[in-house]
C-alpha positions as CSV (number, residue, x, y, z in Angstrom):
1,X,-180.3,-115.3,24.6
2,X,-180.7,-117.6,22.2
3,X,-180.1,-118.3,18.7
4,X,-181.2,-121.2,15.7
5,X,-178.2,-122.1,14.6
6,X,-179.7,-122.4,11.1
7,X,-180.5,-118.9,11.1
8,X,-176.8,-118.0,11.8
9,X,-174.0,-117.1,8.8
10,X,-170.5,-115.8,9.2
11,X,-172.0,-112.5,9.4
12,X,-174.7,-112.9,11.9
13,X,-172.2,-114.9,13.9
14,X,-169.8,-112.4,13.5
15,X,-172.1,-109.9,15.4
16,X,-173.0,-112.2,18.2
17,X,-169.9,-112.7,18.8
18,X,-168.6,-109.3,18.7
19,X,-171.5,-108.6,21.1
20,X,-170.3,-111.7,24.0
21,X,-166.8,-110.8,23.0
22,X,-166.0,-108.6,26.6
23,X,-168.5,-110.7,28.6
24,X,-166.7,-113.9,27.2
25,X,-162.9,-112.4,27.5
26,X,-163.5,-111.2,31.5
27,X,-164.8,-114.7,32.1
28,X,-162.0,-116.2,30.9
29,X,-159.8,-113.6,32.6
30,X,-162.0,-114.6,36.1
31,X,-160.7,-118.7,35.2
32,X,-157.1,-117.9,34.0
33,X,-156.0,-114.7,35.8
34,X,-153.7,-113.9,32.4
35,X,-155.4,-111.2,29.9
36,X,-153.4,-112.5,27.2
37,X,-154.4,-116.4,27.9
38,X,-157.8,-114.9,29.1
39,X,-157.5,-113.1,24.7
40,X,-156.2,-116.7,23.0
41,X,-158.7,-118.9,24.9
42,X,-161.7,-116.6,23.9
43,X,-160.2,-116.6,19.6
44,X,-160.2,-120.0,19.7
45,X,-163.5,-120.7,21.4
46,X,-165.1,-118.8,18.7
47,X,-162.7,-120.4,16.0
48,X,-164.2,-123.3,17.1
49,X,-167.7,-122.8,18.0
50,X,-168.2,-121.5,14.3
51,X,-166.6,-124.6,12.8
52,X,-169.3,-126.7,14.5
53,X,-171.7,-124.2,13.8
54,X,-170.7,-124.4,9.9
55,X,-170.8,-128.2,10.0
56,X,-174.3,-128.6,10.9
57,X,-174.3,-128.6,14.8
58,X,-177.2,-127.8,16.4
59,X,-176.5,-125.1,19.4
60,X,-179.6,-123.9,21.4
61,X,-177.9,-121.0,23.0
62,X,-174.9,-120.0,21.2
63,X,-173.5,-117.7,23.5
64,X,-173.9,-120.1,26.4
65,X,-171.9,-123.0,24.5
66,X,-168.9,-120.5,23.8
67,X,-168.7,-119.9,27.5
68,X,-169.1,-123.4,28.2
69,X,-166.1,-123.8,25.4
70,X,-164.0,-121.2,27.1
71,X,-164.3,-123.0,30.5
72,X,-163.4,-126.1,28.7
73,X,-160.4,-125.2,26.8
74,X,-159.2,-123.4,30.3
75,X,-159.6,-126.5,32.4
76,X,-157.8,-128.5,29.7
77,X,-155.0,-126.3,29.3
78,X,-152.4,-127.4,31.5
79,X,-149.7,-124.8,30.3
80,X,-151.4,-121.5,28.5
81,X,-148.1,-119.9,27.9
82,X,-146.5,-123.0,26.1
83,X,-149.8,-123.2,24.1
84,X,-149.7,-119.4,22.6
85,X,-145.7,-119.6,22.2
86,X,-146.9,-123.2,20.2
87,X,-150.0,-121.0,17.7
88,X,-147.2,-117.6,17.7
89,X,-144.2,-120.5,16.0
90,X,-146.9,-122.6,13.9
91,X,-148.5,-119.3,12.8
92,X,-145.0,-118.1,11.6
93,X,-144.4,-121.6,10.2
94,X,-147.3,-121.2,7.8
95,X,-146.8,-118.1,6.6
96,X,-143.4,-120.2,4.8
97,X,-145.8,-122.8,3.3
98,X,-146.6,-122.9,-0.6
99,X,-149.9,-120.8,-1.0
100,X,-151.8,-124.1,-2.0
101,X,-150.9,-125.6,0.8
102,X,-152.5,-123.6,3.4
103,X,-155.5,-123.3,1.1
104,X,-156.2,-127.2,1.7
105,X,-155.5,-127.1,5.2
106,X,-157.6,-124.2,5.6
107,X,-160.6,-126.1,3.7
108,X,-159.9,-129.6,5.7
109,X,-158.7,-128.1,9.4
110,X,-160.4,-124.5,9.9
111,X,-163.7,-125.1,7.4
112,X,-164.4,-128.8,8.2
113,X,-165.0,-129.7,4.9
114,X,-164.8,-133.3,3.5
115,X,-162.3,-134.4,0.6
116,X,-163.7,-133.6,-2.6
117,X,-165.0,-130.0,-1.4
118,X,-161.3,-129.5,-0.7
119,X,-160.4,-130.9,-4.0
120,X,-163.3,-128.9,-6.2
121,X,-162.0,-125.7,-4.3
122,X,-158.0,-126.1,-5.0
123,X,-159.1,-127.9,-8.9
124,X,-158.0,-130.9,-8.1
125,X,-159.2,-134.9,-8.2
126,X,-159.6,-137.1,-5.4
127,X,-156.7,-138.7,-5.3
128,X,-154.5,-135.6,-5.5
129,X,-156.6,-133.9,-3.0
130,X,-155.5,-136.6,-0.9
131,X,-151.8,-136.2,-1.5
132,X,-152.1,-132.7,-1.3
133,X,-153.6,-132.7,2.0
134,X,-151.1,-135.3,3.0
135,X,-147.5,-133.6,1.8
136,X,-149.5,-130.4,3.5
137,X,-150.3,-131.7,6.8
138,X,-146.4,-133.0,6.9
139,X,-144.6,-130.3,5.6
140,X,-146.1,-128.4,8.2
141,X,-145.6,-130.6,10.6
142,X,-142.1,-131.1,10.1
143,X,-141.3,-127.0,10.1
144,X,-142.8,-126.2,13.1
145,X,-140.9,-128.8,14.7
146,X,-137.9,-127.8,13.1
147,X,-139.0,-124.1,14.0
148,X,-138.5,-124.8,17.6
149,X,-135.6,-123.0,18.9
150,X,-132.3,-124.5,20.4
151,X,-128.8,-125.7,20.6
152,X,-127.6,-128.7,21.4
153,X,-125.0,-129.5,24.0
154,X,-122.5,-131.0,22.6
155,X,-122.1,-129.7,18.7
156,X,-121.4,-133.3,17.7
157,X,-125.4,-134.0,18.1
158,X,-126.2,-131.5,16.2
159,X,-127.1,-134.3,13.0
160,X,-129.2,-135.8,15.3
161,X,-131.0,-132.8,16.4
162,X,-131.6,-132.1,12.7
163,X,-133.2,-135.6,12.4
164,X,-135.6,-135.8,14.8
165,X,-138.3,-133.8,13.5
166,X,-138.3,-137.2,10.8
167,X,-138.0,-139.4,13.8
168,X,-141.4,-137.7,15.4
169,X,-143.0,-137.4,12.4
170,X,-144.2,-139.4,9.6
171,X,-141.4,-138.4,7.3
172,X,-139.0,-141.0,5.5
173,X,-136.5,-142.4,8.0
174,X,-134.8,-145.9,7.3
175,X,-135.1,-148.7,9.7
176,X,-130.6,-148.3,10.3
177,X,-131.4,-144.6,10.7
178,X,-133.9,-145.1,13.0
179,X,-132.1,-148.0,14.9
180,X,-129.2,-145.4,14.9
181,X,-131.3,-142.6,16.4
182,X,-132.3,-145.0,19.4
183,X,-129.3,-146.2,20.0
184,X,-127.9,-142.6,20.2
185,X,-130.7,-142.2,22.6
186,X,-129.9,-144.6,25.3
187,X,-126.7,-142.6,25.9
188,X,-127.4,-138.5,25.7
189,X,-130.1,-137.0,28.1
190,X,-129.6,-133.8,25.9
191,X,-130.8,-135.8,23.2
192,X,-133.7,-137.4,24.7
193,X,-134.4,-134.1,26.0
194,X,-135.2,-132.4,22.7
195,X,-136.8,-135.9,21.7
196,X,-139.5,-134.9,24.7
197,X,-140.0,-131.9,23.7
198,X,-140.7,-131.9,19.9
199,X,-142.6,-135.5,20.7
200,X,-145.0,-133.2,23.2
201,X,-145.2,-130.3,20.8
202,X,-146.4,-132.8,17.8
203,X,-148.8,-133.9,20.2
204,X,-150.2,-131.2,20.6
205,X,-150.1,-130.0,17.0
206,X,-153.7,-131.2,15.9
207,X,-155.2,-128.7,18.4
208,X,-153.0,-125.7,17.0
209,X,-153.5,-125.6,13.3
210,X,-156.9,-123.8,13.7
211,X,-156.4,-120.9,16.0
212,X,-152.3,-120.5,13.3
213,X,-155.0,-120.3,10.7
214,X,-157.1,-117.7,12.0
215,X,-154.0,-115.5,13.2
216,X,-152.8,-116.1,9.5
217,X,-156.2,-114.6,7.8
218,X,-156.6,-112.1,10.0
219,X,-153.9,-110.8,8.8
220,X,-154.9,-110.7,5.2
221,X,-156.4,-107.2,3.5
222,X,-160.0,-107.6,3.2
223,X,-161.4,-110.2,0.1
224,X,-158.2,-111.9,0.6
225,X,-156.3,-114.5,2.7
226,X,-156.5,-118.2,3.1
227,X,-160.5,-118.1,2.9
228,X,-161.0,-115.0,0.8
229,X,-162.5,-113.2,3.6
230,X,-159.4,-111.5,5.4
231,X,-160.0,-108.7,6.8
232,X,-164.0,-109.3,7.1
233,X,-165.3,-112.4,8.5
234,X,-163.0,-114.0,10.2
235,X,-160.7,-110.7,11.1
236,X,-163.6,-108.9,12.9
237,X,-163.9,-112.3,15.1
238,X,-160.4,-112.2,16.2
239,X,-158.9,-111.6,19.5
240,X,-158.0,-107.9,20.7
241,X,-154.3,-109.6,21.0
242,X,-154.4,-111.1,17.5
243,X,-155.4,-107.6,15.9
244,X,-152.2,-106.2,17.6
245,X,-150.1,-108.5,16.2
Protein backbone atom coordinates (compact mmCIF):
# COMPACT_ATOMS: atom_id res chain seq x y z
CA UNK A 1 0.00 0.00 0.00
CA UNK A 2 0.95 3.17 -0.56
CA UNK A 3 0.12 6.53 0.33
CA UNK A 4 1.14 10.58 -0.97
CA UNK A 5 2.10 11.94 2.02
CA UNK A 6 0.56 15.20 0.80
CA UNK A 7 -2.69 13.63 0.64
CA UNK A 8 -2.47 12.55 4.36
CA UNK A 9 -3.98 14.74 7.49
CA UNK A 10 -4.30 13.76 11.15
CA UNK A 11 -7.46 12.09 10.13
CA UNK A 12 -6.56 10.12 7.14
CA UNK A 13 -3.44 9.18 9.06
CA UNK A 14 -5.30 8.35 11.84
CA UNK A 15 -7.16 5.62 9.85
CA UNK A 16 -4.10 4.19 8.29
CA UNK A 17 -2.84 3.71 11.17
CA UNK A 18 -5.56 2.31 13.06
CA UNK A 19 -5.77 -0.09 10.02
CA UNK A 20 -1.52 -1.29 10.39
CA UNK A 21 -2.10 -0.95 14.05
CA UNK A 22 -2.27 -5.14 14.87
CA UNK A 23 -0.09 -5.90 11.85
CA UNK A 24 2.49 -3.34 13.20
CA UNK A 25 1.98 -4.40 17.17
CA UNK A 26 2.53 -8.47 16.40
CA UNK A 27 5.70 -7.42 14.46
CA UNK A 28 6.98 -5.79 17.11
CA UNK A 29 5.86 -8.49 19.53
CA UNK A 30 7.81 -11.11 16.82
CA UNK A 31 11.26 -8.53 17.49
CA UNK A 32 10.76 -7.86 21.31
CA UNK A 33 8.96 -10.95 22.72
CA UNK A 34 7.22 -8.25 25.51
CA UNK A 35 3.41 -7.18 24.51
CA UNK A 36 3.76 -4.29 26.55
CA UNK A 37 7.33 -3.17 24.82
CA UNK A 38 5.84 -4.78 21.59
CA UNK A 39 2.45 -1.59 22.65
CA UNK A 40 5.07 1.44 23.52
CA UNK A 41 7.45 0.79 20.58
CA UNK A 42 4.33 0.74 18.13
CA UNK A 43 2.77 4.56 20.00
CA UNK A 44 5.91 5.94 19.41
CA UNK A 45 6.59 4.85 15.95
CA UNK A 46 3.42 6.48 14.94
CA UNK A 47 4.10 9.48 17.33
CA UNK A 48 6.89 9.82 15.25
CA UNK A 49 6.21 8.92 11.84
CA UNK A 50 3.34 11.70 11.89
CA UNK A 51 5.73 14.31 13.16
CA UNK A 52 7.74 13.78 9.98
CA UNK A 53 4.80 13.40 8.08
CA UNK A 54 3.49 16.89 9.45
CA UNK A 55 6.90 18.51 8.76
CA UNK A 56 6.95 18.02 5.12
CA UNK A 57 8.63 14.45 4.73
CA UNK A 58 8.05 12.74 1.86
CA UNK A 59 7.13 8.83 2.68
CA UNK A 60 6.37 6.63 -0.39
CA UNK A 61 4.79 3.89 1.55
CA UNK A 62 3.74 4.98 4.87
CA UNK A 63 2.94 1.89 6.32
CA UNK A 64 6.21 0.34 5.33
CA UNK A 65 8.35 3.31 6.98
CA UNK A 66 6.44 2.73 10.34
CA UNK A 67 7.48 -0.87 10.33
CA UNK A 68 10.80 0.06 9.29
CA UNK A 69 10.51 2.68 12.48
CA UNK A 70 9.34 -0.05 14.76
CA UNK A 71 12.40 -2.24 13.83
CA UNK A 72 14.54 0.64 14.37
CA UNK A 73 13.46 1.87 17.71
CA UNK A 74 13.64 -2.00 18.75
CA UNK A 75 17.17 -2.51 17.62
CA UNK A 76 18.16 0.73 19.43
CA UNK A 77 16.57 0.07 22.53
CA UNK A 78 18.96 -1.55 24.63
CA UNK A 79 16.63 -1.64 27.85
CA UNK A 80 12.70 -1.48 26.90
CA UNK A 81 11.57 -1.74 30.45
CA UNK A 82 13.89 1.27 31.72
CA UNK A 83 12.56 3.14 28.67
CA UNK A 84 8.53 2.84 29.59
CA UNK A 85 9.39 3.17 33.50
CA UNK A 86 11.40 6.55 31.89
CA UNK A 87 7.83 7.90 29.50
CA UNK A 88 5.40 6.38 32.84
CA UNK A 89 7.71 9.11 35.46
CA UNK A 90 8.17 11.97 32.73
CA UNK A 91 4.51 11.59 31.81
CA UNK A 92 3.59 12.00 35.52
CA UNK A 93 6.20 14.85 35.71
CA UNK A 94 4.24 16.90 33.15
CA UNK A 95 1.12 16.53 34.32
CA UNK A 96 2.81 18.94 37.51
CA UNK A 97 3.97 21.49 34.89
CA UNK A 98 2.23 25.04 34.51
CA UNK A 99 -0.43 24.61 31.63
CA UNK A 100 1.70 26.97 29.33
CA UNK A 101 4.38 25.10 29.67
CA UNK A 102 3.41 21.96 28.15
CA UNK A 103 1.63 24.00 25.45
CA UNK A 104 5.22 25.17 24.14
CA UNK A 105 6.73 21.93 24.50
CA UNK A 106 4.00 20.37 22.77
CA UNK A 107 4.26 23.04 19.79
CA UNK A 108 8.36 22.81 19.69
CA UNK A 109 8.85 18.78 20.75
CA UNK A 110 5.60 16.75 19.53
CA UNK A 111 4.36 19.28 16.47
CA UNK A 112 7.84 20.29 15.16
CA UNK A 113 7.07 23.63 14.81
CA UNK A 114 9.66 26.49 14.56
CA UNK A 115 9.92 29.50 17.09
CA UNK A 116 7.56 32.04 16.15
CA UNK A 117 4.65 29.39 15.32
CA UNK A 118 5.19 28.45 18.99
CA UNK A 119 5.19 32.05 20.04
CA UNK A 120 1.91 33.14 17.74
CA UNK A 121 0.14 30.02 19.33
CA UNK A 122 1.01 30.78 23.19
CA UNK A 123 0.71 35.04 22.31
CA UNK A 124 3.86 35.66 22.84
CA UNK A 125 7.10 37.57 20.97
CA UNK A 126 10.21 35.98 19.99
CA UNK A 127 12.25 36.58 22.52
CA UNK A 128 9.88 35.31 25.21
CA UNK A 129 8.99 32.35 23.13
CA UNK A 130 12.54 31.66 23.55
CA UNK A 131 12.56 31.96 27.36
CA UNK A 132 9.54 30.19 27.55
CA UNK A 133 10.73 27.27 25.80
CA UNK A 134 13.87 27.44 27.73
CA UNK A 135 12.52 27.67 31.59
CA UNK A 136 10.09 24.84 30.02
CA UNK A 137 12.48 22.51 28.66
CA UNK A 138 14.41 22.83 32.29
CA UNK A 139 11.76 22.80 34.58
CA UNK A 140 10.95 19.61 33.15
CA UNK A 141 14.03 18.45 33.05
CA UNK A 142 14.96 19.09 36.49
CA UNK A 143 11.51 17.21 37.90
CA UNK A 144 11.74 14.21 36.20
CA UNK A 145 15.20 13.85 37.52
CA UNK A 146 14.09 14.79 40.79
CA UNK A 147 11.07 12.41 40.23
CA UNK A 148 13.27 9.42 40.16
CA UNK A 149 12.81 7.35 43.18
CA UNK A 150 15.44 6.66 46.01
CA UNK A 151 17.19 6.94 49.24
CA UNK A 152 20.47 7.49 49.89
CA UNK A 153 22.76 5.44 52.06
CA UNK A 154 23.92 7.35 54.38
CA UNK A 155 21.25 10.24 55.42
CA UNK A 156 24.10 12.68 55.65
CA UNK A 157 24.15 12.73 51.55
CA UNK A 158 20.96 13.36 51.35
CA UNK A 159 21.82 17.50 50.35
CA UNK A 160 23.74 16.19 47.83
CA UNK A 161 21.32 13.87 46.41
CA UNK A 162 18.93 16.91 46.31
CA UNK A 163 21.65 18.77 44.24
CA UNK A 164 22.40 16.73 41.60
CA UNK A 165 19.56 17.10 39.36
CA UNK A 166 21.32 20.99 39.16
CA UNK A 167 24.62 19.27 38.79
CA UNK A 168 23.14 17.22 35.57
CA UNK A 169 21.31 19.78 34.29
CA UNK A 170 21.62 23.22 33.13
CA UNK A 171 20.29 24.81 36.31
CA UNK A 172 22.29 27.45 38.36
CA UNK A 173 25.06 25.82 40.40
CA UNK A 174 28.18 27.98 41.53
CA UNK A 175 31.64 27.00 40.52
CA UNK A 176 32.41 26.24 45.01
CA UNK A 177 29.10 24.23 44.69
CA UNK A 178 30.09 22.44 41.96
CA UNK A 179 33.83 21.97 43.10
CA UNK A 180 32.07 20.78 46.31
CA UNK A 181 29.90 18.24 44.57
CA UNK A 182 33.09 16.65 42.85
CA UNK A 183 34.94 16.54 45.53
CA UNK A 184 32.20 14.74 47.49
CA UNK A 185 32.29 12.49 44.51
CA UNK A 186 35.75 11.15 44.71
CA UNK A 187 34.84 9.57 48.09
CA UNK A 188 30.96 7.98 48.03
CA UNK A 189 30.22 5.29 45.38
CA UNK A 190 26.52 5.80 46.63
CA UNK A 191 26.87 9.15 45.37
CA UNK A 192 28.37 8.60 42.13
CA UNK A 193 25.90 5.90 41.83
CA UNK A 194 22.85 8.23 41.65
CA UNK A 195 25.20 10.71 39.66
CA UNK A 196 25.13 7.57 36.83
CA UNK A 197 21.89 7.19 36.96
CA UNK A 198 20.10 10.61 36.71
CA UNK A 199 23.30 11.50 34.11
CA UNK A 200 21.90 8.26 31.84
CA UNK A 201 18.26 9.15 32.37
CA UNK A 202 18.94 13.02 31.12
CA UNK A 203 20.48 11.34 28.40
CA UNK A 204 18.00 9.90 27.39
CA UNK A 205 15.41 12.52 28.08
CA UNK A 206 15.33 14.17 24.46
CA UNK A 207 13.91 10.87 23.11
CA UNK A 208 11.07 10.71 25.89
CA UNK A 209 9.31 14.00 25.80
CA UNK A 210 7.26 12.98 22.67
CA UNK A 211 5.78 9.62 23.39
CA UNK A 212 5.08 11.73 27.76
CA UNK A 213 3.20 14.02 25.50
CA UNK A 214 1.11 11.71 23.69
CA UNK A 215 0.27 9.60 26.92
CA UNK A 216 -0.58 13.14 28.42
CA UNK A 217 -3.32 14.13 25.50
CA UNK A 218 -4.58 11.03 25.24
CA UNK A 219 -5.78 11.53 28.23
CA UNK A 220 -7.55 14.69 27.62
CA UNK A 221 -11.67 14.69 26.98
CA UNK A 222 -12.18 15.19 23.42
CA UNK A 223 -11.50 19.15 21.95
CA UNK A 224 -9.18 19.42 24.76
CA UNK A 225 -5.62 18.66 25.98
CA UNK A 226 -2.18 19.97 25.14
CA UNK A 227 -3.10 20.18 21.23
CA UNK A 228 -6.88 20.73 21.43
CA UNK A 229 -7.50 17.43 20.00
CA UNK A 230 -7.69 15.01 23.13
CA UNK A 231 -9.62 12.48 22.78
CA UNK A 232 -9.70 12.58 18.72
CA UNK A 233 -6.61 12.76 16.88
CA UNK A 234 -4.02 11.90 18.70
CA UNK A 235 -6.16 9.59 21.31
CA UNK A 236 -7.56 7.21 18.59
CA UNK A 237 -3.64 6.75 17.54
CA UNK A 238 -2.57 5.60 20.88
CA UNK A 239 -1.40 2.37 22.06
CA UNK A 240 -4.00 -0.33 23.40
CA UNK A 241 -1.66 0.00 26.77
CA UNK A 242 -1.84 3.83 26.79
CA UNK A 243 -5.80 3.79 26.57
CA UNK A 244 -5.73 1.49 29.72
CA UNK A 245 -3.86 3.79 31.58
Amino acid sequence: MSESPATLDSDEYARLYSGRQPQLVAYARSLTGNPWVADDLVAEAHFRVWRQLSSGYSVDDVPAYLATTVRNLSDADGDPDRRIAYVELLARVLRQLPERWVKALWLAEAEDHPLDVVGHRVGAGHGATAVLLHRAQEGMRQAFLRAHPGVPDDPGCGRHWKRIPAHVGEAAESPRQAGEMCLHMEDCEDCRARLDLLTCANDRLSALVGPALLVLEKEAPAGTGVSGRGGTGWGRLSSPRMRER
